[in-house]
C-alpha positions as semicolon CSV with decimal commas, in nm:
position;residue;x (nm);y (nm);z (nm)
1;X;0,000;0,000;0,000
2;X;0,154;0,374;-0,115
3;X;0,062;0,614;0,149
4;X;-0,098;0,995;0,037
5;X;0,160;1,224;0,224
6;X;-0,023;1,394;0,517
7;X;-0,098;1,788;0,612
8;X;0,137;1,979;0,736
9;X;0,077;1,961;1,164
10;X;0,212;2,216;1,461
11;X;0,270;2,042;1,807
12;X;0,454;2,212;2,129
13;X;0,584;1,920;2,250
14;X;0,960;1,933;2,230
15;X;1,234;1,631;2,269
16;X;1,121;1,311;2,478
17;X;0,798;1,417;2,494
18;X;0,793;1,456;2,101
19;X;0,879;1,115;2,108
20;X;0,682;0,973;2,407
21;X;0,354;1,128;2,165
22;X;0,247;0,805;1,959
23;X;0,042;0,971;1,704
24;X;0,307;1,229;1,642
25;X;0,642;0,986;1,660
26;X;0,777;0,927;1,383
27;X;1,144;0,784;1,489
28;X;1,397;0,788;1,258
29;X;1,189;0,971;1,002
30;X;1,177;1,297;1,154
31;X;1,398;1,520;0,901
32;X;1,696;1,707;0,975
33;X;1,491;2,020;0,975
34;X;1,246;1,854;1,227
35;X;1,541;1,732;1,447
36;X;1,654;2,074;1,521
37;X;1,357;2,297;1,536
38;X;1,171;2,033;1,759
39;X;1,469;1,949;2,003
40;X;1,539;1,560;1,893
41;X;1,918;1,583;1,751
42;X;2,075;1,421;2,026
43;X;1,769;1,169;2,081
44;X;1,774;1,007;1,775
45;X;2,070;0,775;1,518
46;X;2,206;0,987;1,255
47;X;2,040;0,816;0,996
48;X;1,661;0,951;0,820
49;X;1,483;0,691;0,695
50;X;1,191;0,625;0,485
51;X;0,880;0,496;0,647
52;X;0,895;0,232;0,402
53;X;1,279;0,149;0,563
54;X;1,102;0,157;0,912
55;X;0,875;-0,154;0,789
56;X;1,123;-0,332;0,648
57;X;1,312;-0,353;1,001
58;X;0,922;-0,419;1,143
59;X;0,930;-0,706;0,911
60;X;1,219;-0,843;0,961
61;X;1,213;-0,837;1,374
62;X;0,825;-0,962;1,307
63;X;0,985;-1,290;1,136
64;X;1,274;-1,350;1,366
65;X;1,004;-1,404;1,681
66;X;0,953;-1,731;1,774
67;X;0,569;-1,737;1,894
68;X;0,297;-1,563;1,739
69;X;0,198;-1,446;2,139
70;X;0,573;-1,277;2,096
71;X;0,433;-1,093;1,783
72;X;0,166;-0,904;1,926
73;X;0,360;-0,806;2,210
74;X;0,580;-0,668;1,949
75;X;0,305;-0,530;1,748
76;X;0,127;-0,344;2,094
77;X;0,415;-0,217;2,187
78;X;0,499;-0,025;1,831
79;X;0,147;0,079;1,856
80;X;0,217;0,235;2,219
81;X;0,518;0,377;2,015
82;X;0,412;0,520;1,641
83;X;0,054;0,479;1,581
84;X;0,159;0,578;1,189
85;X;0,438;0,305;1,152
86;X;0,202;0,024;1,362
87;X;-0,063;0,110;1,088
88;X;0,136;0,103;0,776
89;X;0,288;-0,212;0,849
90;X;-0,032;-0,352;0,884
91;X;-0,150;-0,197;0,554
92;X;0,151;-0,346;0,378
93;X;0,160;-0,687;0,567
94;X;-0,225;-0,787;0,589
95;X;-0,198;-1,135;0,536
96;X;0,097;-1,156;0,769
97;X;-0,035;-0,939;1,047
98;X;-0,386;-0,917;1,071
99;X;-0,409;-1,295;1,230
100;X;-0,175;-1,151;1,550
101;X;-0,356;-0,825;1,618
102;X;-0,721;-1,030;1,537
103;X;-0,855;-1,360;1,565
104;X;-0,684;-1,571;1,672
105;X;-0,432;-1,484;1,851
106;X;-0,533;-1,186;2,017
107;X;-0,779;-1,452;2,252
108;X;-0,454;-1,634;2,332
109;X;-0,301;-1,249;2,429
110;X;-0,630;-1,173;2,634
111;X;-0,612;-1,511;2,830
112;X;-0,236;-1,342;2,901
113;X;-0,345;-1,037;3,009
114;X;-0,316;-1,074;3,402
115;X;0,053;-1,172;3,350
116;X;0,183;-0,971;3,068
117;X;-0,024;-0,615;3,134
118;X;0,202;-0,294;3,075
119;X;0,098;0,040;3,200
120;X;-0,111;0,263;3,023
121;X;-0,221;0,081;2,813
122;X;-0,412;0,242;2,556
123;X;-0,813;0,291;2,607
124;X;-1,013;0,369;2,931
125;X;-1,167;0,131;3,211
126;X;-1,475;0,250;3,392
127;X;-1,537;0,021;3,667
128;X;-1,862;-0,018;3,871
129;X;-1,737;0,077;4,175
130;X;-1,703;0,432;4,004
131;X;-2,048;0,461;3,827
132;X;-2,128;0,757;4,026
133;X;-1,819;0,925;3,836
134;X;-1,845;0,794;3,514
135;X;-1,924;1,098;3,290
136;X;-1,590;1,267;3,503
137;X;-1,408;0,953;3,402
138;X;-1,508;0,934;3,058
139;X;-1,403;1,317;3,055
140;X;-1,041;1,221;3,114
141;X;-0,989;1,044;2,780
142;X;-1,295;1,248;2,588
143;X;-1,248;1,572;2,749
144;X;-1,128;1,900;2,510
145;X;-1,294;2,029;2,252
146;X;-1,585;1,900;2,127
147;X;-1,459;1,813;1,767
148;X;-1,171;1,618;1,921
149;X;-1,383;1,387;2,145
150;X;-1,419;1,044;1,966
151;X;-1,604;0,940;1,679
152;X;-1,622;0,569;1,768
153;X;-1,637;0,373;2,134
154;X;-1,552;-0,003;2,090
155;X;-1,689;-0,118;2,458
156;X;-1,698;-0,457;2,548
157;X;-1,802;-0,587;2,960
158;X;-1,544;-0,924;2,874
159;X;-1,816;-1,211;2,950
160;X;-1,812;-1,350;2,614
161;X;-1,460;-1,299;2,444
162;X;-1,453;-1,502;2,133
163;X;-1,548;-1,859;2,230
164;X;-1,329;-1,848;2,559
165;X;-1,599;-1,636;2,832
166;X;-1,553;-1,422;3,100
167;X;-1,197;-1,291;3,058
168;X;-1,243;-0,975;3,283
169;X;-1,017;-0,615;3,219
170;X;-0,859;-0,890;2,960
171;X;-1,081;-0,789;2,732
172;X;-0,957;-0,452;2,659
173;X;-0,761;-0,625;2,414
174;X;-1,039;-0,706;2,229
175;X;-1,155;-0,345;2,150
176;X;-0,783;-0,284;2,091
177;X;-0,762;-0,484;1,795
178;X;-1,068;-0,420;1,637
179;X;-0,971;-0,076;1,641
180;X;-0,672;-0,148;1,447
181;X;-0,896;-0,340;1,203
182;X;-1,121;-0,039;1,132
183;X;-0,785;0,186;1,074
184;X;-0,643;-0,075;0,841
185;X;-0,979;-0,196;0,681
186;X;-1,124;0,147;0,645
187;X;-0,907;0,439;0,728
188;X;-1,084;0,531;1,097
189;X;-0,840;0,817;1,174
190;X;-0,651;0,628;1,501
191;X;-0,713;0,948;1,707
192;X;-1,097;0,912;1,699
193;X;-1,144;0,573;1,860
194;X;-1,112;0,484;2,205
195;X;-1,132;0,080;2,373
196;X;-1,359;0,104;2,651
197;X;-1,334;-0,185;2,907
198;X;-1,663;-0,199;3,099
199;X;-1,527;-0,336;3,406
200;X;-1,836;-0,480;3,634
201;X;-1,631;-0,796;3,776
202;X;-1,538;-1,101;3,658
203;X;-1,705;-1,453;3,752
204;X;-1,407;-1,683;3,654
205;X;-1,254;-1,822;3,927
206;X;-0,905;-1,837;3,797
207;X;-0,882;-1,434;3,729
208;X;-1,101;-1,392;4,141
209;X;-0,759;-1,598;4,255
210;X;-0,506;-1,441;4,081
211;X;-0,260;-1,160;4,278
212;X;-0,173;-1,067;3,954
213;X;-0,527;-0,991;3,785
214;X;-0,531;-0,599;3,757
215;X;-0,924;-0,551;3,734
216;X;-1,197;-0,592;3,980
217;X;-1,187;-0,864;4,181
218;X;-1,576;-0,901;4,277
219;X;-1,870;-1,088;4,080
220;X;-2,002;-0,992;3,808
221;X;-2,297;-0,740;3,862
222;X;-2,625;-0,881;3,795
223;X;-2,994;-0,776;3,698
224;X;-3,089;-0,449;3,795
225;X;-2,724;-0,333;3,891
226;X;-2,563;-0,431;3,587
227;X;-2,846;-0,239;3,382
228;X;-2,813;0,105;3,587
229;X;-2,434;0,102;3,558
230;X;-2,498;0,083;3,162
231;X;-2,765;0,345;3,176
232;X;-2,465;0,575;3,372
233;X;-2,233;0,469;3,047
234;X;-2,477;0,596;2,795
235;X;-2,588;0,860;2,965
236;X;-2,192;1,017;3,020
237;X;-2,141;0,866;2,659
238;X;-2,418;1,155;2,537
239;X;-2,310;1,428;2,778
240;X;-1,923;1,356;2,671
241;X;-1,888;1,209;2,296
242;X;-2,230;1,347;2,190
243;X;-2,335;1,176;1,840
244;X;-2,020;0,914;1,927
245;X;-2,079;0,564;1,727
246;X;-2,112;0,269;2,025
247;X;-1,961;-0,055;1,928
248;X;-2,058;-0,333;2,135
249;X;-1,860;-0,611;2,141
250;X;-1,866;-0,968;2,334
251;X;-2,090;-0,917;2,578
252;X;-2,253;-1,233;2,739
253;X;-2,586;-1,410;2,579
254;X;-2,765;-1,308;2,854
255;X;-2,658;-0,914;2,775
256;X;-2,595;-0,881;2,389
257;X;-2,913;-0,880;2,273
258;X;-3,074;-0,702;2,574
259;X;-2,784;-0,428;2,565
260;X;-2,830;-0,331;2,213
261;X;-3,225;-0,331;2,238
262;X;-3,199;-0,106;2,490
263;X;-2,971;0,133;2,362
264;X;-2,990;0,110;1,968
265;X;-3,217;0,388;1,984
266;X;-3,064;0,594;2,204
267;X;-2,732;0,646;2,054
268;X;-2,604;0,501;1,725
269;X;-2,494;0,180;1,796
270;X;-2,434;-0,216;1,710
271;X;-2,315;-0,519;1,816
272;X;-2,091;-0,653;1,617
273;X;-2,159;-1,040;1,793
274;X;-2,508;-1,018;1,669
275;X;-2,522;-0,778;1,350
276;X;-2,171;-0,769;1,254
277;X;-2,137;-1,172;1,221
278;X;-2,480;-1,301;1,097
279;X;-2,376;-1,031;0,792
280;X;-2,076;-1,145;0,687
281;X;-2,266;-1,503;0,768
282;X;-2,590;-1,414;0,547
283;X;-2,340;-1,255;0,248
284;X;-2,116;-1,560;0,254
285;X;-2,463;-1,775;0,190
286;X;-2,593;-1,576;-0,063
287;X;-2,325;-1,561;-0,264
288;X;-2,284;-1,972;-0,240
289;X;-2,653;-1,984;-0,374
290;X;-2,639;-1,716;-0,626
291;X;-2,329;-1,962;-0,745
292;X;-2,496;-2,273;-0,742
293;X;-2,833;-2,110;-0,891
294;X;-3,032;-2,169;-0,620
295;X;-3,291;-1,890;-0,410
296;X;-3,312;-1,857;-0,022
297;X;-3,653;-1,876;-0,012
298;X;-3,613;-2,252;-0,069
299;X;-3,321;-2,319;0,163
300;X;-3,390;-2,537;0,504
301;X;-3,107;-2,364;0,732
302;X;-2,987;-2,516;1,046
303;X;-2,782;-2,356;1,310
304;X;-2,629;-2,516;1,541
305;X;-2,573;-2,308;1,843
306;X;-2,779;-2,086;1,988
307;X;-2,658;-1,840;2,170
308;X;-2,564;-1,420;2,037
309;X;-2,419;-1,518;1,747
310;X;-2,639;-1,802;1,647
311;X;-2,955;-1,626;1,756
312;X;-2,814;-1,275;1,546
313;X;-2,788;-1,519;1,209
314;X;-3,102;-1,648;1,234
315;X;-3,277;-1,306;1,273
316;X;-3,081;-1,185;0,975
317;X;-3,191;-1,423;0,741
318;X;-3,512;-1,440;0,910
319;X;-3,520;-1,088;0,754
320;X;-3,388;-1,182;0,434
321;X;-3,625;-1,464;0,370
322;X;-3,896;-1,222;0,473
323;X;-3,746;-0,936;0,199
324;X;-3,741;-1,218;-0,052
325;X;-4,139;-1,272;-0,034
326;X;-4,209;-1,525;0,261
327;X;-4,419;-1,445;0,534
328;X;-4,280;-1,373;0,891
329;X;-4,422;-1,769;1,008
330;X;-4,275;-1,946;0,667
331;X;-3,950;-1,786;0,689
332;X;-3,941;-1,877;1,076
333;X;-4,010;-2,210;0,960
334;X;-3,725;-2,252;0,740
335;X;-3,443;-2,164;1,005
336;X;-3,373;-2,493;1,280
337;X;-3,163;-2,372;1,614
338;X;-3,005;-2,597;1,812
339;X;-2,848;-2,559;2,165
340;X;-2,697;-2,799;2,406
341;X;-3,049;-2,923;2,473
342;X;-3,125;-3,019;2,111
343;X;-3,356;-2,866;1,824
344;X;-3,541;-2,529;1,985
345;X;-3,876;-2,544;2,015
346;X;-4,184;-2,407;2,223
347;X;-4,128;-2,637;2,577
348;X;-3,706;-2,578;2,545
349;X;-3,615;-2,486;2,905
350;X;-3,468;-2,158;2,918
351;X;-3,590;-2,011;2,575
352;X;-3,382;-1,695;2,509
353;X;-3,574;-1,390;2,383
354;X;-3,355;-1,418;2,045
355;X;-3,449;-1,794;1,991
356;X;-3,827;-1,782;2,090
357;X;-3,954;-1,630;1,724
358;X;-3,748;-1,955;1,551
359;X;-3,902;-2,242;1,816
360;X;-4,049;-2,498;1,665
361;X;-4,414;-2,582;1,754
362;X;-4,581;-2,947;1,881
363;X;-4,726;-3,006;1,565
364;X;-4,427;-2,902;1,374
365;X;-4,246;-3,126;1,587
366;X;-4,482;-3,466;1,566
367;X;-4,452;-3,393;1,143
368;X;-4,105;-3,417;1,098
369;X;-3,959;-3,624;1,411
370;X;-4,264;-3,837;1,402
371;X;-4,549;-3,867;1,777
372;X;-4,239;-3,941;2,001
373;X;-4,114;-3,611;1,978
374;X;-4,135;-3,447;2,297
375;X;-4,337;-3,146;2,326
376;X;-4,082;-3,044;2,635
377;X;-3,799;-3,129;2,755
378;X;-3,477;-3,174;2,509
379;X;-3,532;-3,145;2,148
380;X;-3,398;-3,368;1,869
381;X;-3,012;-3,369;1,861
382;X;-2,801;-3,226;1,537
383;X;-2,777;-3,573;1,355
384;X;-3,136;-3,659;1,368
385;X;-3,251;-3,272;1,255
386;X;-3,007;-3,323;0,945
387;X;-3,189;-3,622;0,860
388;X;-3,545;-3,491;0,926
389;X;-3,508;-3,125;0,771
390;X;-3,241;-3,218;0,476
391;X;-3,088;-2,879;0,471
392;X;-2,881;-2,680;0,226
393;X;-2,721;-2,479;0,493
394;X;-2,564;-2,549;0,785
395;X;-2,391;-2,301;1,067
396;X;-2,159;-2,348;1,315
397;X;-2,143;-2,097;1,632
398;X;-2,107;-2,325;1,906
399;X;-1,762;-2,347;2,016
400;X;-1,846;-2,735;2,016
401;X;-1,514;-2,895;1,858
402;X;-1,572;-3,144;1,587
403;X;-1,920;-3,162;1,666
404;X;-1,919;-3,194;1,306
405;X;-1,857;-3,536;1,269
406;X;-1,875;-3,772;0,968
407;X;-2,202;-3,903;1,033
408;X;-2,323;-3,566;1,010
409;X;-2,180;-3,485;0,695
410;X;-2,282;-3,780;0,520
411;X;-2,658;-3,705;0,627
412;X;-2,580;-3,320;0,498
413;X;-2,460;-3,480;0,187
414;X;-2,685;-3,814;0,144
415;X;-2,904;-3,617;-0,161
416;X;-2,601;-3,556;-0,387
417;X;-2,646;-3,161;-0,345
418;X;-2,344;-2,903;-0,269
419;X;-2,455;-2,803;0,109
420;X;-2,319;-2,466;0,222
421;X;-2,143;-2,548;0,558
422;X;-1,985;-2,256;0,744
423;X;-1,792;-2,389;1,082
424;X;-1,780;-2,043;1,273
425;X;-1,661;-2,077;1,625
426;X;-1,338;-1,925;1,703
427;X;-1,079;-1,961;1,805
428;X;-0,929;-2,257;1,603
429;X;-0,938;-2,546;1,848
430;X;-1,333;-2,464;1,887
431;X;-1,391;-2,514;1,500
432;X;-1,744;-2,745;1,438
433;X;-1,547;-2,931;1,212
434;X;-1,211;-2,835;0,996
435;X;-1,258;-2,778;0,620
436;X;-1,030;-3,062;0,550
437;X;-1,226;-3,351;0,692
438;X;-1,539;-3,116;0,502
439;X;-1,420;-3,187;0,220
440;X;-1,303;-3,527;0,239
441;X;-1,626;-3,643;0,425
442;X;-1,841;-3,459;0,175
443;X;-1,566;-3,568;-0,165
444;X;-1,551;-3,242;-0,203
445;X;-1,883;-3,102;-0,284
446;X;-1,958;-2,866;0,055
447;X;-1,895;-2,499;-0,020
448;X;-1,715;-2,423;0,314
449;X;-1,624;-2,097;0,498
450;X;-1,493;-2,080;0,838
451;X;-1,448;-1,850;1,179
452;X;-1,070;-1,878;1,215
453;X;-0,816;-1,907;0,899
454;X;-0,728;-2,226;0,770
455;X;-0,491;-2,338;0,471
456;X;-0,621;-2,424;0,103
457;X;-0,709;-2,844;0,126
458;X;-0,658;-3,017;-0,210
459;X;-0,961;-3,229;-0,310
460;X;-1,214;-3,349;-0,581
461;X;-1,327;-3,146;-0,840
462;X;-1,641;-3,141;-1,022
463;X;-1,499;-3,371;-1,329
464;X;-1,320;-3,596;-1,028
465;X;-0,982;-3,383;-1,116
466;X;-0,768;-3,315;-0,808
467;X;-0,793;-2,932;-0,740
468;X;-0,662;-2,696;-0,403
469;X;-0,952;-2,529;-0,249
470;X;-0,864;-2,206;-0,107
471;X;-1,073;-2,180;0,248
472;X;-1,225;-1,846;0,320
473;X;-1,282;-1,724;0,635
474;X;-1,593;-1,563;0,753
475;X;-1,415;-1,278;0,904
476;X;-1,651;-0,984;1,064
477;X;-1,352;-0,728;0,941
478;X;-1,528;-0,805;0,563
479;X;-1,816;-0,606;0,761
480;X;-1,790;-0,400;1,059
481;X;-1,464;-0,153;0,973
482;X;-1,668;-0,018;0,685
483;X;-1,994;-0,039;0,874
484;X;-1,901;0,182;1,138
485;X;-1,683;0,402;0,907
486;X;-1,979;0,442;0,689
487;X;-2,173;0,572;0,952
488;X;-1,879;0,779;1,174
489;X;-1,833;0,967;0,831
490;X;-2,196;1,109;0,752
491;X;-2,265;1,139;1,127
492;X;-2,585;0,875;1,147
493;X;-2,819;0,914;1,406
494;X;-2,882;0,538;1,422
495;X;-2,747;0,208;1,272
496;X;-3,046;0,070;1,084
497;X;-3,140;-0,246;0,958
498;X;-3,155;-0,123;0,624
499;X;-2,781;-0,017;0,627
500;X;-2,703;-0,330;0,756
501;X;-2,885;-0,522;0,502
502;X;-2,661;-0,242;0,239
503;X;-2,376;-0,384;0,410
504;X;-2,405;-0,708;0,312
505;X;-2,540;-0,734;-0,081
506;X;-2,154;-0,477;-0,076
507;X;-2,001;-0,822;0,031
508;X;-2,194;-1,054;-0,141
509;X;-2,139;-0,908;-0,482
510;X;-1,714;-0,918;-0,436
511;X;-1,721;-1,300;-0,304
512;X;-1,567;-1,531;-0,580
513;X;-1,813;-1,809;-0,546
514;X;-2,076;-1,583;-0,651
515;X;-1,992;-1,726;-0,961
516;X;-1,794;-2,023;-0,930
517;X;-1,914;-2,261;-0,665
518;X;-1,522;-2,379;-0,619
519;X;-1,413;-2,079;-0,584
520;X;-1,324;-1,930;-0,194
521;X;-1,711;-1,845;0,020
522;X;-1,493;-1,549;0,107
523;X;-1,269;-1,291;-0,046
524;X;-0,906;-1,292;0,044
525;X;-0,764;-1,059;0,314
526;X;-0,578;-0,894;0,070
527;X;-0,900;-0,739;-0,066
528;X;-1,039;-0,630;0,293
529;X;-0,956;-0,278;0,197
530;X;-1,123;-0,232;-0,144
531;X;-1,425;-0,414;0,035
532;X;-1,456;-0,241;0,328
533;X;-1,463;0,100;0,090
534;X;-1,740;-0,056;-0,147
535;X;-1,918;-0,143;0,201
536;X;-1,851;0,172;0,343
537;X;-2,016;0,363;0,043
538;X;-2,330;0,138;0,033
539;X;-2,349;0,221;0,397
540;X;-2,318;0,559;0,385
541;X;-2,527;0,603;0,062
542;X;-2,839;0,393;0,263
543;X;-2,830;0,655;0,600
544;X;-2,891;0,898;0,365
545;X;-3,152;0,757;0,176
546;X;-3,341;0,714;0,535
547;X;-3,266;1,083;0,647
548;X;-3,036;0,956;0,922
549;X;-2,710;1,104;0,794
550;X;-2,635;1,466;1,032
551;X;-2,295;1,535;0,779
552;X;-2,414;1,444;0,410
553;X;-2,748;1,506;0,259
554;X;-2,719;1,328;-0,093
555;X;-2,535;1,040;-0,185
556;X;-2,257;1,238;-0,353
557;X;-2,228;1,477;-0,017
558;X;-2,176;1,085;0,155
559;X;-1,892;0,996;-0,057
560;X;-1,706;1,264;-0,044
561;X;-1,746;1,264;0,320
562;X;-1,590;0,929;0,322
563;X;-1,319;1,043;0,096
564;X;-1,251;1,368;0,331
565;X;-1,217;1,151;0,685
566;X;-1,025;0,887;0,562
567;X;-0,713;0,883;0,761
568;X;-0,375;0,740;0,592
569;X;-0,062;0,591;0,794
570;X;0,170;0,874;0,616
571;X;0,375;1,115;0,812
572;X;0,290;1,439;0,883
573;X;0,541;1,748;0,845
574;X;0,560;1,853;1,221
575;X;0,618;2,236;1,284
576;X;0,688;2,393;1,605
């Protein structure tokens, strides 16, 4: 990636301090001219170099590290150092870097957390022993002028990180790299995001025992206490960051949905758990049937897991199905859920507000799993629903390993179709099932996507020829950087369902097997910038359209908004 060079910039900060600023370091690039009006002669080698001389060491001390845990600890401590250089590396190392500062291994990092935490770290934590404070606290990262406050919050509590729980202050990390992705995806100017670690306690006894864990060491806050210390958040969040984009991001089951009910309204907001995934989900399906020539309307769709995630998926193509001419009941009926308990259905103990509009009636039940199904009590298991319902899609978001087994493919499979299977739990060792035994179990005929990045698998072709499949991965970055840059940039009031719905035909029309069912369910990292932009723009175009854009008031006003506050990892010429 080439760089636009930046504006010209005046700072007062002189010598160490110059260089203890990280979004005004620039190392061994600062010119001569720099060096001696801004005090840094003696503080730096003789040598100016290139930024593109200042990746190429990056690179090469990247490579030489022996773990990829090593790496990110590299890679947070050169963001803590040069925002500019940490970004441009990324930009011109995707591939290479965006599976240390994501998925996966920033879940192995957050499990580290207690052990390996460095002070500051960058982003705020409000705990709730402070709620009475919190608009003073969020003041001390926010506070200034108005137009310097930030444009985008990425908040997560820590109870669901990825597929390994309650991780407590951990979970910082979490906002930290998705903030990274929405700089390199999208261009989100750096300066104008800010992790937010919602710290309400921790139930995991490990992180309760541990001298070392830096966050608060109490349980979790529960019903009505956990709900007024969020109403204190958005309520400092509107005094403070006023208009400010809220990104939620792994809460618990029990919280996603109800958190972003309760708040969608109030301030512009999603959740990436619940919106963010079931789009990239729902674009990576349509594409695979617009490939294989086949509608959704007529698709039998089973999930199996049914928690945020699972639950979010199903109400997106819920609304899909609906869109593409079914009724509210017959597109209910074509989506299956499955928890620990079995198939979902009207006696499940426990039904979730998300999974109650998908459970499966009595009748319903008796017609497909014949009069000794129960009517409460556990439902059918995932092998005997594959064999009932025969369906041409099937979801993973369980964090049940291998619970994709062979049996279960072969009943996916026992029609001759091409079943759309998309394994989603993360991180790697939670898999359903990996695309190699897929496509082995299937002889190659599954269209396959997955949560966490795996290699190509060779396997059978469609004429019986051997051919490498290259696996895409069903990465929310395809979504949620140009999502939320979409709406940061024309100022929307609200995240609607519409622009989410934009965001995803954006991704389904740039996915290869759109048009070639062998081709990758996903498009390569590579591409996550020129995606994010085309998702960016649809997003952008569609607040508009609903009058819900503050900053652009036709579509041509909303792309050159995006154009004017995308940031670039270039230098800036400093000036005293």
């Amino acid at each position: 990636m080439v760089a636009e060079p930046r504006r010209q910039r005046s700072t007062t900060l002189r010598g160490a301090e110059l260089l203890n600023d990280p979004l005004l370091n620039k190392g061994t690039a600062f010119s001569r001219e720099e060096r001696r009006a801004l005090g840094l002669e003696a503080l730096l080698p003789w040598q100016v170099e290139t930024i593109e001389a200042q990746v190429e060491r990056c690179r090469l001390a990247f490579g030489a590290m022996g773990s990829d845990l090593e790496r990110y600890a590299y890679l947070q401590t050169l963001r803590e150092r040069n925002v500019t250089l940490f970004h441009r590396f990324l930009a011109d190392h995707i591939e290479l870097a965006m599976p240390i500062v994501y998925t996966p291994t920033v879940g192995q990092a957050i499990q580290h957390f207690s052990h390996t935490y460095r002070s500051p770290s960058q982003g705020i934590y409000l705990a709730a022993t402070q709620q009475e404070r919190l608009e003073e606290l969020l003041a001390q990262a926010c506070g200034g002028p108005a137009d310097q406050a930030p444009d985008l919050l990425l908040v997560t509590d820590a109870q669901g990180i990825l597929g390994i729980g309650d991780q407590g202050v951990g979970g910082i990390q979490i906002c930290q790299g998705k903030l990274a992705v929405y700089t390199l995806c999208a261009g989100l100017d750096p300066a104008r995001g800010l992790p937010v670690m919602l710290d309400v306690g921790t139930d995991r006894p490990e992180l309760l025992a541990d001298p070392c864990y830096p966050g608060l060491r109490r349980p979790r806050l529960q019903g009505e206490a956990y709900t007024a210390f969020l109403d204190r958040f958005i309520a400092a969040v509107q005094t403070v960051c006023p208009g400010a984009l809220v990104h939620w991001e792994d809460f618990g089951a029990a919280h996603a949905r109800p958190v972003l009910e309760a708040y969608r309204h109030r301030v512009p907001s999603f959740n990436d758990d619940i919106q963010g995934t079931s789009s990239v989900a729902a674009a990576a399906i349509l594409a695979g049937l617009r490939g294989l020539g086949r509608p959704l309307a007529d698709q039998q769709i089973v999930i199996f897991g049914a928690g945020s995630a699972g639950c979010g998926i199903a109400e997106r193509l819920w609304r899909l199905l609906q869109r593409q001419g079914l009724s509210a009941a017959e597109a209910a009926d074509r989506l299956w859920l499955i928890d620990r308990d079995g198939l979902i259905h009207a006696g499940s103990p426990g039904l979730s507000g998300g999974a109650r509009p998908f459970a499966k009636g009595p009748e319903l039940l008796a017609a497909r799993f014949g009069a000794t199904a129960a009517a409460d009590g556990p439902g059918p298991g995932l092998l005997a629903v594959i064999e009932a319902v025969r369906p041409g899609v099937l979801i993973g978001t369980s964090t049940a390993a291998g619970a994709f087994d062979q049996a279960v493919v072969e009943a996916l499979c026992a029609d001759g179709g091409r079943p759309i299977v998309l394994p989603l739990s993360n991180p790697t060792p939670l898999a359903e099932i990996t695309p190699e035994n897929l496509l082995r179990w299937s002889r190659g005929q599954a269209l396959v996507a997955t949560g966490s990045p795996f290699p190509p698998v060779v396997c059978a072709g469609s004429a019986g020829e051997p051919i490498e499949r290259v696996i895409g991965q069903c990465n929310n970055c395809f979504v949620f950087p140009g999502l939320g840059y979409g709406a940061v940039a024309v100022g929307a009031t609200e995240v609607s369902d519409a622009m989410i719905d934009a965001s995803i035909e954006a991704l389904a029309g740039v996915i290869p097997a759109a048009t070639d069912p062998d081709a990758p369910l996903m498009p390569p990292l590579a591409a996550v910038q020129a995606v994010s932009r085309a998702v960016a723009e649809a997003v952008a175009i569609q607040a508009v359209r609903e009058g819900l854009a503050r900053r652009a008031a036709t579509p041509e006003a909303a792309l050159a908004r995006l154009e004017a506050c995308r940031w670039s990892p270039a230098y800036a010429e400093l000036q005293g």
